[in-house]
PAZAPA-4460 file (N, C-alpha, C; in steps of 0.05 Angstrom, whole numbers, plus 32768, in hexadecimal, padded with zeros to 4 digits):
% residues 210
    n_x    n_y    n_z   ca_x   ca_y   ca_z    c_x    c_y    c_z   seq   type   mol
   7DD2   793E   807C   7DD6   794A   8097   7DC9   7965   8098     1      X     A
   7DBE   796A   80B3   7DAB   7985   80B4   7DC3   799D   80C0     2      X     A
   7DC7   79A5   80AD   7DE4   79B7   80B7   7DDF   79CE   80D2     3      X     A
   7DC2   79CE   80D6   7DB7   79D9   80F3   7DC9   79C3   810B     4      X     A
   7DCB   79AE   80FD   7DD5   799D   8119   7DF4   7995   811C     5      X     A
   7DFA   79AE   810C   7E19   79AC   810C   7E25   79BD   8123     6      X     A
   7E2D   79BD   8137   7E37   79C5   814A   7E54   79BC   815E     7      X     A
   7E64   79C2   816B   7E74   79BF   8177   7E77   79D2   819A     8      X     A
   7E84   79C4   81AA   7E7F   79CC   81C1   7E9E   79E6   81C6     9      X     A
   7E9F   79EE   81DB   7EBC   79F7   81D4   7EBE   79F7   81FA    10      X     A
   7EDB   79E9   81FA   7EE2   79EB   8212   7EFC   79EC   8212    11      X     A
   7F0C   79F2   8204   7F29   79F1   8209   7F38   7A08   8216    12      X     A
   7F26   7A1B   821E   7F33   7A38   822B   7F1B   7A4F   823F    13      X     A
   7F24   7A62   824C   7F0D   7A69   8249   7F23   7A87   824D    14      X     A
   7F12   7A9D   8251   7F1E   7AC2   8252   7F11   7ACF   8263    15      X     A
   7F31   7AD5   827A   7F1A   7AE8   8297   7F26   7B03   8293    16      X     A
   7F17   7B11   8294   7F24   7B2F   829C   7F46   7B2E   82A5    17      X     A
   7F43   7B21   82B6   7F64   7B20   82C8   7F7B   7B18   82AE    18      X     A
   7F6B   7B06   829E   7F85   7AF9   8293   7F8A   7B18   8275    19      X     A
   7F78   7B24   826F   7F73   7B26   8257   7F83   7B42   8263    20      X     A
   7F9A   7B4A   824A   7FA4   7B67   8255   7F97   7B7A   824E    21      X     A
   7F9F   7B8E   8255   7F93   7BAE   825D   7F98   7BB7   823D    22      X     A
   7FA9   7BB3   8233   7FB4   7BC0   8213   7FA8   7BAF   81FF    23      X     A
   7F91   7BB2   81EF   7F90   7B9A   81E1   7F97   7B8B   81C8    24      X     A
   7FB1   7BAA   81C7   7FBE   7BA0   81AC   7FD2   7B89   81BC    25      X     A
   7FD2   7B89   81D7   7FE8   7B7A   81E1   7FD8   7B60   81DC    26      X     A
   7FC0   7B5E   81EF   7FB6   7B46   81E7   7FB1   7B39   81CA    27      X     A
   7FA6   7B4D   81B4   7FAE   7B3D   819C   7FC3   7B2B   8196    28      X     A
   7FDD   7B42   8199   7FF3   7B31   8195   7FFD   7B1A   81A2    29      X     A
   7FF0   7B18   81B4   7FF9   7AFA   81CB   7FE2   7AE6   81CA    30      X     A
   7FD2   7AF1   81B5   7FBD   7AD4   81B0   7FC1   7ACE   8188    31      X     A
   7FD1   7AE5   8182   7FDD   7ADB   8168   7FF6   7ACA   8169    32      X     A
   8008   7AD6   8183   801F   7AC3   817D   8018   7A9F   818D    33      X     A
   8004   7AA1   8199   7FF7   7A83   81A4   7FF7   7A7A   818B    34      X     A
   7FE1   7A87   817E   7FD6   7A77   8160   7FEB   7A6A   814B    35      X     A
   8003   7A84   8145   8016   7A74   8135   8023   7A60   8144    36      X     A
   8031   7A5D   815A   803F   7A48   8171   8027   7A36   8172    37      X     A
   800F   7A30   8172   7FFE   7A18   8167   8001   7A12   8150    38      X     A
   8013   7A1F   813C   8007   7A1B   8117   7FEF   7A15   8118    39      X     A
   7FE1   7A2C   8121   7FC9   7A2C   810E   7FC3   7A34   80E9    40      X     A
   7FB6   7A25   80DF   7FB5   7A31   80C3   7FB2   7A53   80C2    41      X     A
   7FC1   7A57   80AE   7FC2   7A74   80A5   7FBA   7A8D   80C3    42      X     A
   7FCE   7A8C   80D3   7FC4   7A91   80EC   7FBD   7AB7   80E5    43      X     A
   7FC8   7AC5   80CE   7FC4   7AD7   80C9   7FA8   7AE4   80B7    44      X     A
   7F99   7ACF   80A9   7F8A   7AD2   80A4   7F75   7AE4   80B7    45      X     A
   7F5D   7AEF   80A4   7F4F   7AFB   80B2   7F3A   7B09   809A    46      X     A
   7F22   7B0C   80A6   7F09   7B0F   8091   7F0D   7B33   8097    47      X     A
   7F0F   7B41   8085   7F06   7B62   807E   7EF0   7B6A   806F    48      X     A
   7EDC   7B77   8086   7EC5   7B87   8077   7EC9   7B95   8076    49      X     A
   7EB8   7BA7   8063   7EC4   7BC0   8057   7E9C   7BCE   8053    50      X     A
   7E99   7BDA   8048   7E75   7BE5   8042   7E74   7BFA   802F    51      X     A
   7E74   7BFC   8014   7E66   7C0C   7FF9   7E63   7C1F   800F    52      X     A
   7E54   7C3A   7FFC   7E54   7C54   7FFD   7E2E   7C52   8001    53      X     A
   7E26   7C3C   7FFF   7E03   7C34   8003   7E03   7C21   801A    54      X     A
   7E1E   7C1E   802B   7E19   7C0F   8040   7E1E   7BF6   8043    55      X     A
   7E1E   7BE5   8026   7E1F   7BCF   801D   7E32   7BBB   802B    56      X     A
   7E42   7BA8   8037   7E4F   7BA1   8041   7E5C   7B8C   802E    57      X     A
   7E73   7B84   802C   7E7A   7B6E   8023   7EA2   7B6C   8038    58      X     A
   7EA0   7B4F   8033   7EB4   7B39   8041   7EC9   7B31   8035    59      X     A
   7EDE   7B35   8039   7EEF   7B1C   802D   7F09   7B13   8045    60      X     A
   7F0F   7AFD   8037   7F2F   7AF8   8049   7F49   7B00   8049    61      X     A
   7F5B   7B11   804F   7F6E   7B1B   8042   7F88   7B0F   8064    62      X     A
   7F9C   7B1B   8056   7FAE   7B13   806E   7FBD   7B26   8081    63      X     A
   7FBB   7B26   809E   7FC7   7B3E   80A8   7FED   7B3A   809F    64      X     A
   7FF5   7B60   809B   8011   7B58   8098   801E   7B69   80A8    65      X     A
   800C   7B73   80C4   8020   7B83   80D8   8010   7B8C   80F3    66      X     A
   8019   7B8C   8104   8003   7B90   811B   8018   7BA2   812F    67      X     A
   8017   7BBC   8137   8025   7BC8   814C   8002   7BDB   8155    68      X     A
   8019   7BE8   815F   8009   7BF8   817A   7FF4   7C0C   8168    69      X     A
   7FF9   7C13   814B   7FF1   7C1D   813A   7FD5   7C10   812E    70      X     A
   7FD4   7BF3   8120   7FBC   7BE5   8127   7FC9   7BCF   8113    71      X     A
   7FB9   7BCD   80FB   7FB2   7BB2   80F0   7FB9   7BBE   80CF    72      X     A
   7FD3   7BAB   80C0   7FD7   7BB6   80A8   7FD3   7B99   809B    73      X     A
   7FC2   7B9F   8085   7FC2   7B92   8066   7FC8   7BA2   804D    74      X     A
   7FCC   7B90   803A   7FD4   7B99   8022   7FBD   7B97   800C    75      X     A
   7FC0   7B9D   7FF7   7FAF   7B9F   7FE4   7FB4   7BAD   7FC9    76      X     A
   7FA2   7BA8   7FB7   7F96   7BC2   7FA0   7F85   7BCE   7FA9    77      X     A
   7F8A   7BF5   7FA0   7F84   7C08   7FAB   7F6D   7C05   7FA1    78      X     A
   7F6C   7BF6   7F81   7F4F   7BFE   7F70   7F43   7BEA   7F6E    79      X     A
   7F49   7BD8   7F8A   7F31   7BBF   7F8B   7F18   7BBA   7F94    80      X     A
   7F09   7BAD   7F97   7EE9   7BB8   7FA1   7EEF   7BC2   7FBB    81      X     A
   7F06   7BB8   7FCC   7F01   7BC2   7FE4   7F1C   7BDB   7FEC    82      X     A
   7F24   7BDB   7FD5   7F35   7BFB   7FDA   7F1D   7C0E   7FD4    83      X     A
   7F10   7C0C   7FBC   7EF5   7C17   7FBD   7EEA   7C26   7FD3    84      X     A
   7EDC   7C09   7FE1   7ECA   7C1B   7FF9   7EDB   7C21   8006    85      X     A
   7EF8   7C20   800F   7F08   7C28   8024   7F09   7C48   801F    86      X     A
   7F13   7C49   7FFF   7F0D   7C68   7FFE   7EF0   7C75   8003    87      X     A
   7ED5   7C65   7FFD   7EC5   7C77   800A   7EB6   7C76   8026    88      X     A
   7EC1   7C5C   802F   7EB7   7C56   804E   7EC8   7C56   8056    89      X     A
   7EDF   7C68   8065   7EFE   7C57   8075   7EFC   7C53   808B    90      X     A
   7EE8   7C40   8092   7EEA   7C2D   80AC   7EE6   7C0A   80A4    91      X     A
   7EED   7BFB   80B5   7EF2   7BD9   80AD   7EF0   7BC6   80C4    92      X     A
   7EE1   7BB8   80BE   7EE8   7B9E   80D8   7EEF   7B88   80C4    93      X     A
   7F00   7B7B   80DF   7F13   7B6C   80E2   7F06   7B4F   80F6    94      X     A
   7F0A   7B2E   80E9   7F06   7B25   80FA   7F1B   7B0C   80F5    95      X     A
   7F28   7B00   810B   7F3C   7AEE   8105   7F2A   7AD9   8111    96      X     A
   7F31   7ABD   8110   7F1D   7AA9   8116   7F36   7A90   811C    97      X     A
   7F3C   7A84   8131   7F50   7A6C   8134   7F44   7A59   8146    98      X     A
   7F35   7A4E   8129   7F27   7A40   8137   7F2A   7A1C   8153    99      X     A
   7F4E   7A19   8142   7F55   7A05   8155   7F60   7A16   816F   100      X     A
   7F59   7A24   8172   7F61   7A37   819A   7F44   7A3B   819B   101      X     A
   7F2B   7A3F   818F   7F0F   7A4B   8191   7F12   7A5F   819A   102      X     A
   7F1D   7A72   8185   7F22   7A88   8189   7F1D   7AA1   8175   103      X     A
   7F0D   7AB6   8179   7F0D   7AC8   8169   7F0C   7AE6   8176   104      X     A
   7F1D   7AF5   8157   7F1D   7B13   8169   7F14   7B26   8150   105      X     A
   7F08   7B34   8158   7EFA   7B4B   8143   7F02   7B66   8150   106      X     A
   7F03   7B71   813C   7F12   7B8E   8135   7EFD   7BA7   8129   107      X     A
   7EFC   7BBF   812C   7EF2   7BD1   8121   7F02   7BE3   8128   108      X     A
   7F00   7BF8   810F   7F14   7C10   8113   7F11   7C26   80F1   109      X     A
   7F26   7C34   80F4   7F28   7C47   80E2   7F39   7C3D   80D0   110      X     A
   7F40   7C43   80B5   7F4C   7C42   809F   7F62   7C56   8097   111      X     A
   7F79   7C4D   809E   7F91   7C5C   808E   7FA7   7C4B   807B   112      X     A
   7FB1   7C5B   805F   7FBC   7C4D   8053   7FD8   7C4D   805F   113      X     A
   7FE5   7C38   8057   8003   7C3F   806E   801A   7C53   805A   114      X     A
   8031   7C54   8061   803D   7C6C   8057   804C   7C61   803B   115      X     A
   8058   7C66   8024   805E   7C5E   8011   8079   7C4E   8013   116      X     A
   808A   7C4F   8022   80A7   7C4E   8030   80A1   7C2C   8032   117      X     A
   8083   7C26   8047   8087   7C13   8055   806E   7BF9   8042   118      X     A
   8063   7C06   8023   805D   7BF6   8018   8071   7BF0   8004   119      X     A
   8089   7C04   7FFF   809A   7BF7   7FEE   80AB   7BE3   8004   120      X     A
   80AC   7BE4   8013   80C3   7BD0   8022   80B4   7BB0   802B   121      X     A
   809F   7BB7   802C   8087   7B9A   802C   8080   7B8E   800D   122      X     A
   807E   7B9F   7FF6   807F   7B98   7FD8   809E   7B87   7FD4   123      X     A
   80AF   7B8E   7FD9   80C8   7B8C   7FD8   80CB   7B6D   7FE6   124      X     A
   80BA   7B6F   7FF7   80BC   7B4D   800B   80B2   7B37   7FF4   125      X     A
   809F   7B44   7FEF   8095   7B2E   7FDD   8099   7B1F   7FD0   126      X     A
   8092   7B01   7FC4   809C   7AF9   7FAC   8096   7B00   7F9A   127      X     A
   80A9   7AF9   7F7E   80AC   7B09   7F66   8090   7B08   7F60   128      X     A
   808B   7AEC   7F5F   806D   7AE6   7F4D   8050   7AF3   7F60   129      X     A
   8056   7B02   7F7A   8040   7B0E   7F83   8050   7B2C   7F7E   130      X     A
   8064   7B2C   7F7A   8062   7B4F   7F6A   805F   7B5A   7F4F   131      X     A
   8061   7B41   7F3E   8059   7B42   7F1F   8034   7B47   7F22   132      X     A
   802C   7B32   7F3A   800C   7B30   7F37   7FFE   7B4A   7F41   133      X     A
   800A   7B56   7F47   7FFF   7B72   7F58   7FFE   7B87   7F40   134      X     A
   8011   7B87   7F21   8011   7B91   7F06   7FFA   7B82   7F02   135      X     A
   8005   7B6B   7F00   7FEE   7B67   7EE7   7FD4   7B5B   7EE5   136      X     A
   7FCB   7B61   7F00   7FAA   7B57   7F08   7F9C   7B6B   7F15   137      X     A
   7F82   7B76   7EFE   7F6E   7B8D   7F05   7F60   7B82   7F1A   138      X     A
   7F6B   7B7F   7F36   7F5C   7B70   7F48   7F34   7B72   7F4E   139      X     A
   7F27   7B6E   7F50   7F0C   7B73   7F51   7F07   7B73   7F37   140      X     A
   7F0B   7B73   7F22   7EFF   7B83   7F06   7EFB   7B66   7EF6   141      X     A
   7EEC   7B6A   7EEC   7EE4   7B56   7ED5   7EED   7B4A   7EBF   142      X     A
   7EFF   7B3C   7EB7   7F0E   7B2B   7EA6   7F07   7B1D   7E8E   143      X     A
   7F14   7B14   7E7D   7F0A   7B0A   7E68   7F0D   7AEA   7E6C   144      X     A
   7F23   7AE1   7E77   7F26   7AC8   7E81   7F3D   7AC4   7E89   145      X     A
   7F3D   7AA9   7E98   7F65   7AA5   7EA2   7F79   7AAB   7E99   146      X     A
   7F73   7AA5   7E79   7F95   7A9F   7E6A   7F91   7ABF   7E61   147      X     A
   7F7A   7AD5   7E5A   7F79   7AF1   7E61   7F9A   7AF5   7E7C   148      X     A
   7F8A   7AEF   7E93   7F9F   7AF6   7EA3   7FB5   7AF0   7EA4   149      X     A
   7FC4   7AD7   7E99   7FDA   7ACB   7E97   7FEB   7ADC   7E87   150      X     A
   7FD7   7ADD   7E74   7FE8   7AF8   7E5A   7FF4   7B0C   7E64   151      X     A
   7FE2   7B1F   7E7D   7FE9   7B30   7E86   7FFF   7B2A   7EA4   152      X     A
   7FFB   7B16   7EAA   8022   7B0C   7EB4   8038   7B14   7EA4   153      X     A
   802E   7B05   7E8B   804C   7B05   7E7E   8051   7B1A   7E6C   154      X     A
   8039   7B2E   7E69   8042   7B50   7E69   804B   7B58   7E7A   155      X     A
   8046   7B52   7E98   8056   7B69   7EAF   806E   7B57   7EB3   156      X     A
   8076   7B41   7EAC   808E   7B2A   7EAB   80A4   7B3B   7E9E   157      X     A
   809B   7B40   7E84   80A7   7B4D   7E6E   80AE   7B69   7E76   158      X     A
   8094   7B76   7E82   809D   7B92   7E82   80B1   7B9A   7E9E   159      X     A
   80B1   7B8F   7EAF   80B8   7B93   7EC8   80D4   7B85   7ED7   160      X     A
   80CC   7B6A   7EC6   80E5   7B58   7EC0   80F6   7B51   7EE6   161      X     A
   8103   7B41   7EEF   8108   7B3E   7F0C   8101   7B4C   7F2B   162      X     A
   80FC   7B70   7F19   8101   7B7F   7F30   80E8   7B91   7F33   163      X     A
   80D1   7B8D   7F2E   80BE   7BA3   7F35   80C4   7BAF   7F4B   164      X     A
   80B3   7BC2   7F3C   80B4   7BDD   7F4D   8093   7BDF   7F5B   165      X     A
   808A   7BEC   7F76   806E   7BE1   7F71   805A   7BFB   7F69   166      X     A
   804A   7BE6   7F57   8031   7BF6   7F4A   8024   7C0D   7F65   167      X     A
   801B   7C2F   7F61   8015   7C38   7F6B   7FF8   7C36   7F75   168      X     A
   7FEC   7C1E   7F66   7FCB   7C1C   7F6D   7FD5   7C01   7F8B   169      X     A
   7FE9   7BF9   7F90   7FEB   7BE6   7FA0   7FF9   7BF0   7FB7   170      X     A
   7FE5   7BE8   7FCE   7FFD   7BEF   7FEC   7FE7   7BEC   7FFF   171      X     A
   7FF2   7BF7   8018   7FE6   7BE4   8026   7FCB   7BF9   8042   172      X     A
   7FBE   7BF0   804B   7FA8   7C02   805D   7FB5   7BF0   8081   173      X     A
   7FAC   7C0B   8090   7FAA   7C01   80A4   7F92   7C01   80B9   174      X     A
   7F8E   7BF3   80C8   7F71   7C02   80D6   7F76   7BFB   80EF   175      X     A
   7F72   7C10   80EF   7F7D   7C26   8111   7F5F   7C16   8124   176      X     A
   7F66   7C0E   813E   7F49   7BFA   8146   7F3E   7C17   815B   177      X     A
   7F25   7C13   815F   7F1F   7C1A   8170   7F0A   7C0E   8183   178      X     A
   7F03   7BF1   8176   7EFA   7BE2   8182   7EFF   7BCA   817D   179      X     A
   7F0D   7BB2   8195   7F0C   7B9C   8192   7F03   7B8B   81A6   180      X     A
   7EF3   7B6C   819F   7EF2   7B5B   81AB   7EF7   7B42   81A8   181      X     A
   7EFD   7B31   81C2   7F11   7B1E   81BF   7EFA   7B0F   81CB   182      X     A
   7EFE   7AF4   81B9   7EE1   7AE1   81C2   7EF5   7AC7   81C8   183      X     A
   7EE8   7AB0   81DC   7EF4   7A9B   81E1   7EE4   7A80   81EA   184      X     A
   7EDD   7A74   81CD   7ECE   7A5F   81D5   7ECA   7A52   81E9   185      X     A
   7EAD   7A4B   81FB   7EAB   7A35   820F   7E8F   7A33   820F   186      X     A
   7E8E   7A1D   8220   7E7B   7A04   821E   7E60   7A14   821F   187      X     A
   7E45   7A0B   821C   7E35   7A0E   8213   7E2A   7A29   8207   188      X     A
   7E3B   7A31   81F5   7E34   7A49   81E5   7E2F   7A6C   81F7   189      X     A
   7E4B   7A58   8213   7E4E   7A74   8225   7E65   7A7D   8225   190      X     A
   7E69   7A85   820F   7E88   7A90   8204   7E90   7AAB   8214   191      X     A
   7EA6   7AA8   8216   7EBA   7AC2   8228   7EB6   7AD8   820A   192      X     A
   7EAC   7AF1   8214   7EB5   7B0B   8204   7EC3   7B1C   820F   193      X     A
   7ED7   7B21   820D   7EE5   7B3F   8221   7EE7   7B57   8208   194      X     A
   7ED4   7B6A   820B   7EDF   7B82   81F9   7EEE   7B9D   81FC   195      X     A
   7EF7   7BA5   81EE   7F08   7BC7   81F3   7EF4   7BD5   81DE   196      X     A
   7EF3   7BE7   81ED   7EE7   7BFF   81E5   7F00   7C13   81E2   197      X     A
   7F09   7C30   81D1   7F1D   7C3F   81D4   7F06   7C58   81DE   198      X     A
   7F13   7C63   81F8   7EFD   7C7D   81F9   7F1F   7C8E   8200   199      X     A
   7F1B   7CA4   81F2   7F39   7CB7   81F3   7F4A   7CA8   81ED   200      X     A
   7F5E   7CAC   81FE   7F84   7C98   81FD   7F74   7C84   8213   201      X     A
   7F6B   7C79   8212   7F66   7C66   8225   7F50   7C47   8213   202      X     A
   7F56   7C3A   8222   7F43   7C23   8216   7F35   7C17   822C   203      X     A
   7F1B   7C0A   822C   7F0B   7C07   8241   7F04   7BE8   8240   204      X     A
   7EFF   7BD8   8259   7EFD   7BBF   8245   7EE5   7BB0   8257   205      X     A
   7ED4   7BA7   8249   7EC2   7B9A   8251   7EB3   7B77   824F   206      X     A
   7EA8   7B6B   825D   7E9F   7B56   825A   7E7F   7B55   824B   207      X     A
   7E7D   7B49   8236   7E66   7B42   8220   7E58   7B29   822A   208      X     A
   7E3D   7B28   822A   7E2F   7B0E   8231   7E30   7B06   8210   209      X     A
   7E33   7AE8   8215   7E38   7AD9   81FB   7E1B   7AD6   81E5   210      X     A
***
């Protein structure tokens, strides 16, 4: 198959100015809670770029774990490739993708770590075996092999024993938006964009040719 001829149409919705609100943390939130009330897979997922101190860009998938008027919180290691550039680039986009609504929304904004209070009480949520893994895995860093890392489970197993406490290289960033757009699949590759712009205390919002 010529994967050039892989395509899909999208008609199941479309996005007018009228419908889309004025706040667009509001509208996030009311096209996230669609997504979970569809069970869509991993409706929290979402790809984070981040860009080296040379500009460099790199991607990965991580999961949102809080959304208020404030912006967009994930968790992490502080000393992972992408706590890294966060410390020397602190800005990030954000793009969520659902794809059974044909729906996607991208994010850009600023970088703040959240306050210590509210990464111990989100560590604390966790299961045991993702708070042992947050000890005992040099996230990004180079390894010797699996059963290497397994070992180092059942050192922080041993050392930490039911109740960690959480490691201070671990917690969580938030990124404050200052730009988002909300995209909405339709038919012949004339997709709805509505974007916000933030200019002062205010947000501005505009229509994108597809």
């Amino acid at each position: 198959m010529n994967i050039a001829d892989i395509r899909k149409d999208y008609a199941l919705r479309r996005l007018e100015e009228s419908d889309a609100d004025a706040d667009p943390l509001r509208q996030f939130r009311q096209w996230l809670d669609e997504a979970i009330r569809a069970a869509v897979p991993e409706p929290t997922a979402m790809t984070l770029a981040t860009a080296d101190s040379a500009g460099r860009p790199s991607a990965r998938v991580v999961l949102l774990k809080g959304v208020d008027e404030r912006g967009f919180v994930f968790f992490t290691n502080y000393e992972s490739r992408k706590g890294a550039e966060l410390a020397t680039r602190p800005r990030a986009a954000l793009v969520f993708f659902w794809k059974e609504l044909e729906r996607q929304v991208r994010i850009e904004g600023d970088i703040e770590k959240v306050s210590a209070a509210d990464n111990d009480a989100y560590y604390r949520s966790r299961p045991l075996g993702s708070r042992i893994g947050a000890w005992a895995s040099p996230q990004s860093q180079v390894i010797d092999s699996r059963e290497w890392l397994e070992a180092r489970v059942r050192e922080a197993e041993a050392e930490h024993g039911d109740d960690p406490q959480r490691p201070s290289h671990w917690g969580g960033y938030r990124v404050v938006p200052d730009a988002l757009e909300f995209w909405q699949g339709r038919q012949s590759r004339l997709h709805d964009r509505i974007t916000y712009k933030r200019r002062a205390d205010a947000w501005v919002r505009s229509r994108l040719a597809p």
